[in-house]
Structures are given as C-alpha cells and as structure tokens.
C-alpha positions in Angstrom: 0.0 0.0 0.0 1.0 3.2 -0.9 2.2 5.7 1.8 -0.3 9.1 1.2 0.3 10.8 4.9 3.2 12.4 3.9 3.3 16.3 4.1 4.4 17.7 1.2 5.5 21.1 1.9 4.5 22.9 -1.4 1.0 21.7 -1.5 1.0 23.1 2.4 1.6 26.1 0.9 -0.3 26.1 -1.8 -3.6 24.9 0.6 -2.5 27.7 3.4 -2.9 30.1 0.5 -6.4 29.0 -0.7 -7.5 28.8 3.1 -6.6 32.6 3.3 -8.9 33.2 0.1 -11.5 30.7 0.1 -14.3 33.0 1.7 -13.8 34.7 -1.5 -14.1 31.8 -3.9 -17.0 30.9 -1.7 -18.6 34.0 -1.8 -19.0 34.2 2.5 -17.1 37.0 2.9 -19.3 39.6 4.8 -16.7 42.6 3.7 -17.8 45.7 1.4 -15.3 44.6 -1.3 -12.9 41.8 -2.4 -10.0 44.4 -2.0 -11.5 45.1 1.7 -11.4 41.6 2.7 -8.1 41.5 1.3 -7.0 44.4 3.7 -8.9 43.2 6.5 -6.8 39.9 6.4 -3.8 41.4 5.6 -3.8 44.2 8.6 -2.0 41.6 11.0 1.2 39.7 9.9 -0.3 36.0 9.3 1.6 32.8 10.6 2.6 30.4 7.6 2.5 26.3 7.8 6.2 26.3 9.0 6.0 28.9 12.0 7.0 31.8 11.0 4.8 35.0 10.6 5.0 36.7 7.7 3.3 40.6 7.0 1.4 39.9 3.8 -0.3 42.7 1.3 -3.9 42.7 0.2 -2.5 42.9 -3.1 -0.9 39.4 -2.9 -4.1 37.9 -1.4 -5.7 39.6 -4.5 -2.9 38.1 -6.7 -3.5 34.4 -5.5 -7.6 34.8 -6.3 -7.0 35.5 -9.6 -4.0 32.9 -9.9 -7.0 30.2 -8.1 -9.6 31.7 -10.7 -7.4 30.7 -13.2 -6.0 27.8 -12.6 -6.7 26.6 -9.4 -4.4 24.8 -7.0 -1.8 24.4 -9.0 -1.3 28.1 -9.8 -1.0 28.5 -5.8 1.9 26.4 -6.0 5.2 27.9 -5.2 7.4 27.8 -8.0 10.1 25.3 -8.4 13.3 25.8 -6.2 16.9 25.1 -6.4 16.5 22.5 -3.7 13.9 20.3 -4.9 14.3 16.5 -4.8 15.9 16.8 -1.8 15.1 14.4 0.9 12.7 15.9 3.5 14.1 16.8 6.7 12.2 14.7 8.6 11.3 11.3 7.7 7.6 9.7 7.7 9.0 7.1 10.0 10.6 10.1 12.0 7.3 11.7 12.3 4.8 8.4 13.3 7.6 8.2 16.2 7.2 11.7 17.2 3.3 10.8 17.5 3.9 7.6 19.0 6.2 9.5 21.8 3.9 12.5 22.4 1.2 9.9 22.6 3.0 8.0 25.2 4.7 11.1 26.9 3.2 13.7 26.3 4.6 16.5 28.7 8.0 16.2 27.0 9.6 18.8 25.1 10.9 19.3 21.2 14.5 18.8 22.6 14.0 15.6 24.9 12.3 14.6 21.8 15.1 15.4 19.2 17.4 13.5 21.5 15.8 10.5 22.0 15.2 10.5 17.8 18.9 11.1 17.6 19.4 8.0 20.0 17.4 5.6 18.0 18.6 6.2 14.6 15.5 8.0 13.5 17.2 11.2 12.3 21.1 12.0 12.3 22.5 14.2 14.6 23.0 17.3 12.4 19.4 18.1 12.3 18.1 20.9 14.4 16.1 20.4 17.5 14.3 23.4 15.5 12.9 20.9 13.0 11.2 18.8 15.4 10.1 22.0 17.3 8.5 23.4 14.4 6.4 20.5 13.5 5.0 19.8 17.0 4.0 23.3 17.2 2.4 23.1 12.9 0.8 19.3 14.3 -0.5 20.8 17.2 1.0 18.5 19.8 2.1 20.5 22.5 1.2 19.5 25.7 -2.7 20.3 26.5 -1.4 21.8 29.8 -0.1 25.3 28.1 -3.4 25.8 27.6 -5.3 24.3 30.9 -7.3 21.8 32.3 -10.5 22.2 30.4 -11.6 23.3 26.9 -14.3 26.3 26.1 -16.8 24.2 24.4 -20.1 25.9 23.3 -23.0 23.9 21.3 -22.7 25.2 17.4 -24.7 24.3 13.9 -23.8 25.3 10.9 -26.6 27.7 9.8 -27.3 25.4 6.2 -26.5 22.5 4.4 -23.3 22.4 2.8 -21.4 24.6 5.1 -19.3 22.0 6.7 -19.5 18.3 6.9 -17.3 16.5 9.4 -16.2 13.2 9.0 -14.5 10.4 11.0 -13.3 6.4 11.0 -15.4 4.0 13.1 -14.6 0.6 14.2 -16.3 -2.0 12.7 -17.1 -6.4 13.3 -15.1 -8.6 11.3 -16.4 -10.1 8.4 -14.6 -12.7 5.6 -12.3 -11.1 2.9 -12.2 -12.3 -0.5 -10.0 -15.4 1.0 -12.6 -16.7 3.7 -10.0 -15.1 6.3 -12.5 -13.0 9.0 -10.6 -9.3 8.9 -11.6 -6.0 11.2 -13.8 -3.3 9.2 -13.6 0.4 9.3 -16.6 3.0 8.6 -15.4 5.7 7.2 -18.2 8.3 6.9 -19.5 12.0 6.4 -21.8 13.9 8.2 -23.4 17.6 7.3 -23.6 19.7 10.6 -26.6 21.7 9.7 -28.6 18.5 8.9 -26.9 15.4 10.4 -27.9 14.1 6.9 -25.1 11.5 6.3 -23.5 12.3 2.8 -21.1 9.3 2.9 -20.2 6.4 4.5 -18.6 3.1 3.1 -17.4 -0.6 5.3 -13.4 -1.1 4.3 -11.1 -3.6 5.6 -8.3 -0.9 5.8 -8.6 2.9 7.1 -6.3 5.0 4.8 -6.8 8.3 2.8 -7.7 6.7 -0.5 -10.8 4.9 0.6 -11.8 8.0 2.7 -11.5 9.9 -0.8 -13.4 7.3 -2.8 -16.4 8.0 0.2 -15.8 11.9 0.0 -15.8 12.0 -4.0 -19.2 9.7 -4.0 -20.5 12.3 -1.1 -19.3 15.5 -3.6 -20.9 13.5 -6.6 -24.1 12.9 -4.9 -24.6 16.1 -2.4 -22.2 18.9 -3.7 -19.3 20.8 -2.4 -18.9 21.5 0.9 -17.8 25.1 2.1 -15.3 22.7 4.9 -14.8 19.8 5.9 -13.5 18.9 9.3 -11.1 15.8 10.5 -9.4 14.9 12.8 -5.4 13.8 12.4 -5.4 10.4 11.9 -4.0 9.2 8.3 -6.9 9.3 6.2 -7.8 12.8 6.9 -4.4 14.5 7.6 -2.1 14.4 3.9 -0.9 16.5 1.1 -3.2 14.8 -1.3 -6.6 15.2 0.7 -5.1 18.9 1.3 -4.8 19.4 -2.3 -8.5 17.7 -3.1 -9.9 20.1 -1.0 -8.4 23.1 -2.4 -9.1 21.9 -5.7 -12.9 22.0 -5.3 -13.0 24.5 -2.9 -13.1 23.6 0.2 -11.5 24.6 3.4 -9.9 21.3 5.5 -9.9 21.9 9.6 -8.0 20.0 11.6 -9.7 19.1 15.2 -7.4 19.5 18.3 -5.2 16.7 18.7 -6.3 13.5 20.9 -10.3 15.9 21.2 -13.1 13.3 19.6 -15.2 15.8 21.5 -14.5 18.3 18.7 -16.8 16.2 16.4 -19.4 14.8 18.6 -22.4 15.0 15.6 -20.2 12.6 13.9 -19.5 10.9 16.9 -23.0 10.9 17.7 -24.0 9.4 14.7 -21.8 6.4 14.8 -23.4 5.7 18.5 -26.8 6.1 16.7 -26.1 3.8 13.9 -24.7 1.2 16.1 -27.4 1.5 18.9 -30.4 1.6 16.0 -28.8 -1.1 13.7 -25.3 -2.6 14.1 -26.4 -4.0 17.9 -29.3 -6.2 16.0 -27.5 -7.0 13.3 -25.8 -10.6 12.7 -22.5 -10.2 11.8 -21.6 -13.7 12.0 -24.4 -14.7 9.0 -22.6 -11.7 6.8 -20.4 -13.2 4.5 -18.6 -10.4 2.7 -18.1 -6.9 2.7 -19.8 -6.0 -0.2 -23.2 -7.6 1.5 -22.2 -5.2 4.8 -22.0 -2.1 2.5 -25.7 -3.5 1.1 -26.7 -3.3 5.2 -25.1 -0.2 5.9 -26.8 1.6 2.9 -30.2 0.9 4.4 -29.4 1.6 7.8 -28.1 4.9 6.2 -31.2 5.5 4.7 -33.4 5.2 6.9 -31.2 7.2 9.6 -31.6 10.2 7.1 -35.5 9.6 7.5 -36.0 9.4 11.2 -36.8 12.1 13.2 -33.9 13.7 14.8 -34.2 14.3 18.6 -32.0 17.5 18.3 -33.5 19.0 15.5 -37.2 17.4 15.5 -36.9 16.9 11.8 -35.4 14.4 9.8 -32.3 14.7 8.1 -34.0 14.8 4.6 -36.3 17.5 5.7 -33.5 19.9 6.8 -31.0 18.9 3.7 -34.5 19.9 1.1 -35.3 23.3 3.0 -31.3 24.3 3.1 -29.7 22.6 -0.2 -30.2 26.1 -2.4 -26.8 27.3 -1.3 -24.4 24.0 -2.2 -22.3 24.3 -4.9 -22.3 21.6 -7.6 -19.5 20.2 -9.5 -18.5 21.4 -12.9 -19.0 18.2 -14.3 -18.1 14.4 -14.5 -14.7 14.9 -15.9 -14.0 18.2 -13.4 -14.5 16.2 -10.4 -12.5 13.4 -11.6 -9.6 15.5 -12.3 -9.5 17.5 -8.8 -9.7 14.1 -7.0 -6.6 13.0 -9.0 -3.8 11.2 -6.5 -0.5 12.7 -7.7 2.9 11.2 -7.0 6.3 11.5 -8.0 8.0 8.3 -9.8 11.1 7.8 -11.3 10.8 5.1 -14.4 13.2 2.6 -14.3 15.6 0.9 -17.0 12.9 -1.4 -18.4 10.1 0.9 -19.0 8.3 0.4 -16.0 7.1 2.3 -13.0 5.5 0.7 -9.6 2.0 2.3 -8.2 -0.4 0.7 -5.3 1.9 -2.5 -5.5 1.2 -2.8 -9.1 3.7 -2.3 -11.8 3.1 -0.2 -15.2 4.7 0.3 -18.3 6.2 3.9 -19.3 6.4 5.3 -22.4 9.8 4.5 -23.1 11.1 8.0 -23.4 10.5 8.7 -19.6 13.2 5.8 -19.3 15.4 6.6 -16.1 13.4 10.1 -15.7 11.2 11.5 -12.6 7.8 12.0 -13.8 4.7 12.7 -11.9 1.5 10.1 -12.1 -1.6 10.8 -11.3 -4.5 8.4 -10.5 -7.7 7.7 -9.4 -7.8 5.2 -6.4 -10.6 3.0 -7.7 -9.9 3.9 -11.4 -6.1 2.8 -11.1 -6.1 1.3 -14.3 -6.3 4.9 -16.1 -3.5 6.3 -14.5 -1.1 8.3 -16.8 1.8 10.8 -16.9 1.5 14.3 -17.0 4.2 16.1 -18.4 3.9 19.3 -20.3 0.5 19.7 -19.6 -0.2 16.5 -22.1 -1.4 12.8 -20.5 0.8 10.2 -21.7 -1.5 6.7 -20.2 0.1 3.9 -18.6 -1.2 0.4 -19.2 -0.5 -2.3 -16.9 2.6 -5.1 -17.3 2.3 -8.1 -19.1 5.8 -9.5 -18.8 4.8 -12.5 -21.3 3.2 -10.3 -24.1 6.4 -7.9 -23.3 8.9 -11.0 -24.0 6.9 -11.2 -27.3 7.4 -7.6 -28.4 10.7 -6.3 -30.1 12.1 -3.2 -28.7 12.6 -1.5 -31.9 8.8 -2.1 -32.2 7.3 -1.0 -28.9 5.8 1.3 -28.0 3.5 1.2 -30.9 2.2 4.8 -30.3 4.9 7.4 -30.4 4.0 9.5 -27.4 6.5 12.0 -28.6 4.5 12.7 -32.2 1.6 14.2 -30.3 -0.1 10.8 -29.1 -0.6 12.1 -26.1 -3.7 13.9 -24.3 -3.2 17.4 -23.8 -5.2 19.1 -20.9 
C-alpha cells in the first residue's frame, strides 16, 4: 500500500494560501469589497505552515484569487526551487515516532524529543532540534497543559446544508475477505452539521486516505461541495493529497485539536446512533462479505436520514431539502475526476516500468530513467497516466509475457513523442 500521509511542503503552501482566500471563492465574505477583505486579512502579519509570521499585502491575497480563478491549486503552487528533490528533513517514519512519543509522553519537550530521535537512529544528529520544534507546534502536539485543564466548548450548527461536513473512521465487526479469512472493518463516513444528513459512508477492511476519498468524491458526486470539511489527524484525513483535493474544489480542511473526539461529537454521535439503531441487532456472523455489509449499511443509512432527529425534530431529509439552495455543484463528471486526481512522484526505471499501489506499469519508453509525476484515481487505477507538459501520456499495466513477445525497436507502438498524447 502506498504511503499518502506524507506532508508535502508545497502543496502546504499552496492549501495555506487557498484557506486565506476561500471566503472569497465561496462568496461568505461579509466585507464591502474583495480588496476590503483582502485588507482586513492582511492588517495583522499571518503565521505560515512552517512557524513563522510573515506581514502579507492585500495585493498578494488579491494576486493568488486571480491565480486560483485561473487555474486553481496548481497556480497557488510555489514555483520550483533550487533544492527540490531533496530528501525531507524529517522522515515519515521520523514523524509516526514523534506521535507515538507524544502519545505515550506527552509533557516532553521538542528537545527531549530530538534527543531521543537522535538516540534511536530515526534522524542524524546534524538536524536541528528546530525541525522537530516546528512541526510539533504546525501538528499541534504541544502538551494540552499550556493551555489548561479544560476546553471552552459551546453547542454550534452550521446555519445550512453544505457549510461544513465532518467526518471520521469508526470501528467496525469482522467479516470474511475475499479469501474466507475474518478481517476488522472500518466506517469511514460523512456527516453535514446543519442536517446530520449522512452524505457518505462506506465498510473497508483498511482505514487509509484513499478509501476515505473514494467515500468523500461519492459524497461530492451525490450532495455537492462543501464550504469545509472537518477531521481529525489520523491518516486518512491528515495528507498533502486530501489537502490538495480540498483546495481543488473549494473547500476549506480543519484539523480538530489533537487527541479531542469531543471536537466532532455529531459525527460521533451518529456512529453511536447507527450502532445503537442497527449494528447491535445485526448478525454479523451470518454476513459473508463486505460488499453484503456495504448492502446493510446503505439501508441503515437510509433510513437514519428519514427518522426524526431528537436534536432537531426533523429528519435529516427534511433539513437537507429546506437548506440545499446554497451547495455548490461540481463542474461536471470529468471536473471532479480531475480534482480528486492522486498525484505522485516516480522515477521510471531501466525497463520501462514504474510501480504504483503495489502494481507495476509500463512507461512510455522516453521517460526511461526520468522522474515524472503520475496521477490516479484510487478505484480507477487502471487509467493512470503521466502528465508532463501539460499533455497525459497513459500507462497500461505489465504483461511480462506479451512484453517478452514484443521487439524493442517495435514497442511502444504509439509514439508518445508525435503528439499521441492527451493534452489538458
């Protein structure tokens, strides 16, 4: 399985720059003006991803709208730098250990930390106790006590439907895999706050961010976009590419607190409804895959959304209908496949071939030996392709036999470089 937690810092910065904007793309700003939100935002110096505060101008908030208008996210990318390619300062193995210590200990500091990193080979030496400092502070690890004992929590709802969903993982029974072998299943599911209507929500044997973004693209499909969506940290919800999703449709992603499942309690709530209403009658031990669990859990989800609420004293449905006029609906088909796009860097070995989700591809053979960047749908892996001068070049999957059958002076048998290749 593919690793898809890992914070890539240009994306960061490219999502931190659509954050600052998006009331504007949303049209929620309550200012007289674009250019007076811009100056409104701008009148404080504003603290980027990596720590530091920085005292922006309205002009370059106005700048990056256009930039988003144009292009999107990837016109709020930074431009290339000298040092890219360069191995991250701190590792993804470096970093689950920094979450594994704070969960275990949390009152210690960045530099007990950094030393006892140093001590088990996670980073070397030369790197600054700075480094770790900077992303426990970004994570929002520090130890709850700087800020005391309890949390200021007030009761909130969203004032319609569409203005933020929240969405979480739930632990599931097991139930036989493909194999006959009885495996643990995860619910990954949405939830709108102004409604409780739940927009997605899917049984997987494995809680990772692409099955969370096959449930969120079906929920976008079906119900719109979302103004923001709020998670919590855990892998599925916390990584460039989710980061980069969001800012592609337009939506703001919130992190909750760290270690505060209080912080979503109508998602929360909602998995204890489920369970209490259907899961606790339910038996598992007579279900015999997970596709016939998904059939279950799409019923129960149904008729969740048409039961009276205790909270609200309407049913989800009801309060979805009267509020929907505000949601903002996709493009089109080929739109929302194209901001839900996975992409990842890949350099394309000696024989033609590049590896993706443990499955191997062939290359256009002038990519041989070069870095390229794929991009994918996770459920559509089979039409991945290379983009590269804003022109697809498709991948099809290996066939080592048919290959041994092919001459190299013959393959491929479409020259990318004549113009085969989809431009975008």
């Amino acid at each position: 399985m593919e690793k898809t937690n890992t914070i890539d810092p240009d994306r960061e910065l490219a999502y931190f720059r659509f954050a600052l904007i998006a009331p504007v793309i949303q049209g929620t700003f309550n200012d007289a003006s674009v250019a007076a939100y811009c100056r409104r935002v701008t009148s404080m110096p504003i603290t980027r991803p990596d720590g530091t505060v920085f005292p922006y101008k309205a002009g370059t908030l106005e700048k990056w709208i256009t930039l988003y208008r144009f292009g999107g996210m990837e016109e709020l990318m930074p431009r290339a730098r000298s040092d890219k390619g360069t191995t991250k300062t701190l590792s993804d193995e470096c970093i689950n250990e920094i979450y594994k210590i704070k969960e275990k200990y949390p009152r210690l500091d960045a530099v007990q930390i950094h030393t006892r990193l140093v001590q088990d080979g996670f980073i070397p030496a030369v790197v600054s106790p700075r480094a770790v400092q900077r992303f426990i502070k970004r994570s929002g690890l520090k130890h709850p006590a700087a800020s005391g004992p309890l949390k200021d929590r007030k009761a909130f709802e969203e004032p319609f439907f569409g203005a933020m969903w929240q969405a979480d993982t739930s632990y599931f029974p097991y139930v036989p895999d493909e194999k006959g072998k009885k495996q643990r299943t995860y619910l990954l599911a949405a939830v709108d706050d102004h409604s409780r209507l739940i927009v997605g929500a899917r049984l997987f044997f494995e809680d990772n961010a692409l099955n969370f973004q096959k449930v969120f693209k079906d929920a976008v499909a079906t119900y719109g976009i979302p103004n923001k969506l709020y998670v919590d940290h855990g892998s599925p919800y916390e990584n460039s590419q989710l980061s980069f999703i969001c800012g592609s449709i337009g939506t703001v992603l919130i992190h909750a607190p760290v270690r505060d499942g209080a912080a979503k309690a109508k998602c929360e709530r909602m998995f204890g409804v489920l369970k209490q209403r259907w899961l606790h009658g339910l038996d598992t031990g007579q279900i015999r895959s997970i596709d016939e669990f998904n059939r279950e859990l799409a019923e129960a989800v149904r008729k969740h959304n048409l039961t009276v609420n205790s909270s609200t004293g309407q049913t989800a449905m009801d309060r979805f209908l009267a509020t929907r006029g505000q949601i903002r609906i996709p493009k089109s088909e080929e739109w929302l496949d194209e901001c839900f796009m996975n992409r990842i860097v890949r350099k394309v070995r000696n024989d033609a071939t590049l590896s993706l989700q443990n499955t191997q591809f062939d290359a256009p053979m002038q990519f041989i030996r070069q870095t390229v960047e794929v991009r994918f749908l996770p459920d559509r892996l089979s039409e991945a392709y290379i983009f590269d001068g804003g022109k697809r070049f498709p991948l099809k999957l290996t066939d080592k036999q048919a290959n041994s059958r092919v001459k190299r002076e013959d393959w491929p048998t479409v020259d990318y470089s004549k113009g085969a290749a989809e431009s975008v």
